[in-house]
C-alpha positions as CSV (number, residue, x, y, z in Angstrom):
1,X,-4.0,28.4,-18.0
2,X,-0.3,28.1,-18.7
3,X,0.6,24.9,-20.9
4,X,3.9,23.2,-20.8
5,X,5.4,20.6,-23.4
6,X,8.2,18.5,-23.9
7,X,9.0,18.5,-19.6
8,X,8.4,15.1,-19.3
9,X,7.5,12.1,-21.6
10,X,5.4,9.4,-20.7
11,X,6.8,6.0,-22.7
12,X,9.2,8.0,-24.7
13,X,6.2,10.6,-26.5
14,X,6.4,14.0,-24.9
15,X,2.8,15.4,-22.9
16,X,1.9,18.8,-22.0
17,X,1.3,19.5,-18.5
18,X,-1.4,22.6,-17.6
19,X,-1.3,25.0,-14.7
20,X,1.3,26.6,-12.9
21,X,5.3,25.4,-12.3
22,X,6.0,25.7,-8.5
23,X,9.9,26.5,-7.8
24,X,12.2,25.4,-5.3
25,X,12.4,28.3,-2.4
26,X,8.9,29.7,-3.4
27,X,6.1,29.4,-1.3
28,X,3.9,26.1,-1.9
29,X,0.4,26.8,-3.5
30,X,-2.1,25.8,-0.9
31,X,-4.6,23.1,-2.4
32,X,-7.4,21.3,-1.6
33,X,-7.5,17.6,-2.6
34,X,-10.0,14.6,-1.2
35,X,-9.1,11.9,1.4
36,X,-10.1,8.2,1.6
37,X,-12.7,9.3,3.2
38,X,-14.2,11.6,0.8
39,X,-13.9,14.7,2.8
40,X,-11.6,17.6,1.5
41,X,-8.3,17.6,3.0
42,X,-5.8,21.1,2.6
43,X,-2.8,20.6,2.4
44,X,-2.4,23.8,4.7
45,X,-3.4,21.2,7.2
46,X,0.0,19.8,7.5
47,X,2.0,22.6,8.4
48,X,4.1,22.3,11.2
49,X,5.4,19.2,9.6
50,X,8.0,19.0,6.7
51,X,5.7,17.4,3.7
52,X,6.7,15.1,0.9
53,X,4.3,15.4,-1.5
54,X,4.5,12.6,-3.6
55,X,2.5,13.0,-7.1
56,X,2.0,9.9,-9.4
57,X,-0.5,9.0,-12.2
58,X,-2.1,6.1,-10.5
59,X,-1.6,3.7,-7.5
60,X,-2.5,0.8,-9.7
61,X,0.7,1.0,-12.0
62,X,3.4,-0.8,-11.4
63,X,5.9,2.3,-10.5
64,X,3.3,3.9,-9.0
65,X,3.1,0.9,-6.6
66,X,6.6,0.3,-6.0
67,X,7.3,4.3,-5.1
68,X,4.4,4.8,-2.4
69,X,5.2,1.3,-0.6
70,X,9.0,2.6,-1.0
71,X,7.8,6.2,0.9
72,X,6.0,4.0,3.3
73,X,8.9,1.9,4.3
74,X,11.2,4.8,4.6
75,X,8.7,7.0,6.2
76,X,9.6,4.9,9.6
77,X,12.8,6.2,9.6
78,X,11.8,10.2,9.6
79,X,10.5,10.7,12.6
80,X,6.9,11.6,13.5
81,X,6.9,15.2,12.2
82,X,7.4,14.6,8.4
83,X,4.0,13.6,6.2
84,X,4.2,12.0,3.3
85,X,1.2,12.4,1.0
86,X,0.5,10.9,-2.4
87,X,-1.5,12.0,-4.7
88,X,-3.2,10.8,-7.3
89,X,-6.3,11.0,-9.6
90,X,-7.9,7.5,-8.4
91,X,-10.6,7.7,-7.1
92,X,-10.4,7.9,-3.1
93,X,-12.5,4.5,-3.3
94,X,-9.6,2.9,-5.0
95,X,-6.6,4.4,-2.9
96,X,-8.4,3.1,0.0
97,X,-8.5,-0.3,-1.2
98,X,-4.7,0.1,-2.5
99,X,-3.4,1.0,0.5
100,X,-5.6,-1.9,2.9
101,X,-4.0,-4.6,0.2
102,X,-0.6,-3.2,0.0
103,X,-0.2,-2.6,4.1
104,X,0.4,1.3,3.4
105,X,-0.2,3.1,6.7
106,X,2.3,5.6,7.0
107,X,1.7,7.6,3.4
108,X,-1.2,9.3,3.4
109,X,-3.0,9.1,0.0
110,X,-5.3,11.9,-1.5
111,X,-7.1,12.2,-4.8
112,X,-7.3,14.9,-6.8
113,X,-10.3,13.2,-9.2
114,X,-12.7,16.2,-8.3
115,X,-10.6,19.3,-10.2
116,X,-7.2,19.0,-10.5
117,X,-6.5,22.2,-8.1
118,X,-2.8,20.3,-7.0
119,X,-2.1,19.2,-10.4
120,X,-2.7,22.4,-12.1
121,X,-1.2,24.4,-9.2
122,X,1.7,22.6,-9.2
123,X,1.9,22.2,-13.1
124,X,1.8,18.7,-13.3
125,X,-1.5,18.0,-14.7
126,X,-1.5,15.6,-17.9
127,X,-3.5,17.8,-20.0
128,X,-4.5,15.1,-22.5
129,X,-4.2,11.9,-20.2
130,X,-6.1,14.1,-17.4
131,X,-3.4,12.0,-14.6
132,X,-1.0,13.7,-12.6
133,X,3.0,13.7,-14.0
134,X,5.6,12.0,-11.4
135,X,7.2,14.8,-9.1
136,X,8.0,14.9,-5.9
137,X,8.2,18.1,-3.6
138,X,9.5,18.4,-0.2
139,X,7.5,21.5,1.7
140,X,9.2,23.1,5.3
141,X,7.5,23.7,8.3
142,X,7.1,27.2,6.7
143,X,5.2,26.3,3.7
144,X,7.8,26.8,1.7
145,X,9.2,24.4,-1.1
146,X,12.6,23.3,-0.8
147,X,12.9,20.6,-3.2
148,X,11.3,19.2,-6.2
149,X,11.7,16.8,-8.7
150,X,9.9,16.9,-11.6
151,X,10.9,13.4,-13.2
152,X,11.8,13.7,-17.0
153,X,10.0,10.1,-18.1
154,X,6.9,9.1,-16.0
155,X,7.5,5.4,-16.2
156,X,10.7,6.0,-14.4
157,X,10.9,6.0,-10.1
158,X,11.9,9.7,-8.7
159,X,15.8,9.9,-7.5
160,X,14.6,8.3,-3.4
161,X,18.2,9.3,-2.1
162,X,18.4,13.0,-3.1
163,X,14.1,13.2,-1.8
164,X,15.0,12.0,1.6
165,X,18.5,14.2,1.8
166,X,16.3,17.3,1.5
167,X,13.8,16.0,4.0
168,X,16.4,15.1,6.6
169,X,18.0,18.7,6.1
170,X,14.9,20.0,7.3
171,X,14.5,17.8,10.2
């Protein structure tokens, strides 16, 4: 499996990500991740909608936090066919609970705890820390990627105003 380093940095030391970069204008890897409910969900499921997919290392960081609630709030505003998904390695147990205590109803959460099969076919698998990287992709009604952002230092939010640009160009 293909290894990547110096990408991004998490607290200022570089990581190495595992699996495969996806590119903007390529078609998205299908993947199979698990829901709060502990039953596989595809993302192949989705289509027909324009998808954020939302990646982060854990709901239960600070950033983390702050950029699903963020997606959540803005989700309102993009109408009913755009899903926004973030995923995660917490366990679905714990992004359950997250998302009852933060009021988060409009991102769906996913884990990806089982065997990485989004972060390593979207090359953002941690391989040492065994989290996900922060990135954010934007997936058309055809499956196909037409934005990403892999963001350079993990602690740091994604750039919300160029994510929902690309989303309401699809729309």
């Amino acid at each position: 499996m293909a290894e990547f380093e110096g990408l991004v940095t998490f607290q200022g030391s570089p990581v190495t990500l595992v699996g495969e970069q996806v590119e903007v204008d390529h078609k998205a890897p299908d993947f199979t991740v698990t829901g709060n409910d502990m039953q596989p969900v595809e993302c192949s499921s989705f289509l027909d909608s324009v998808v954020v997919i939302s990646s982060v290392p854990s709901l239960d960081t600070p950033v983390c936090d702050m950029e699903t609630r963020k997606f959540n709030q803005e989700a309102a505003s993009l109408g009913d066919d755009v899903v926004i998904l973030t995923i995660s390695m917490d366990l679905p147990f714990a992004q359950k609970r997250w998302c009852a205590a933060a009021g988060v109803k409009r991102v769906i959460t996913l884990s990806d705890y089982l065997d990485a099969q989004f972060g390593t076919k979207y090359g953002v698998l941690i391989k040492d820390l065994r989290l996900l990287a922060r990135a954010v992709f934007v997936v058309d009604r055809d499956g196909v990627i037409r934005f990403k952002e892999l963001v350079k230092e993990i602690t740091i939010e994604p750039d919300y105003a160029a994510v929902l640009k690309a989303v309401r160009q699809l729309t």
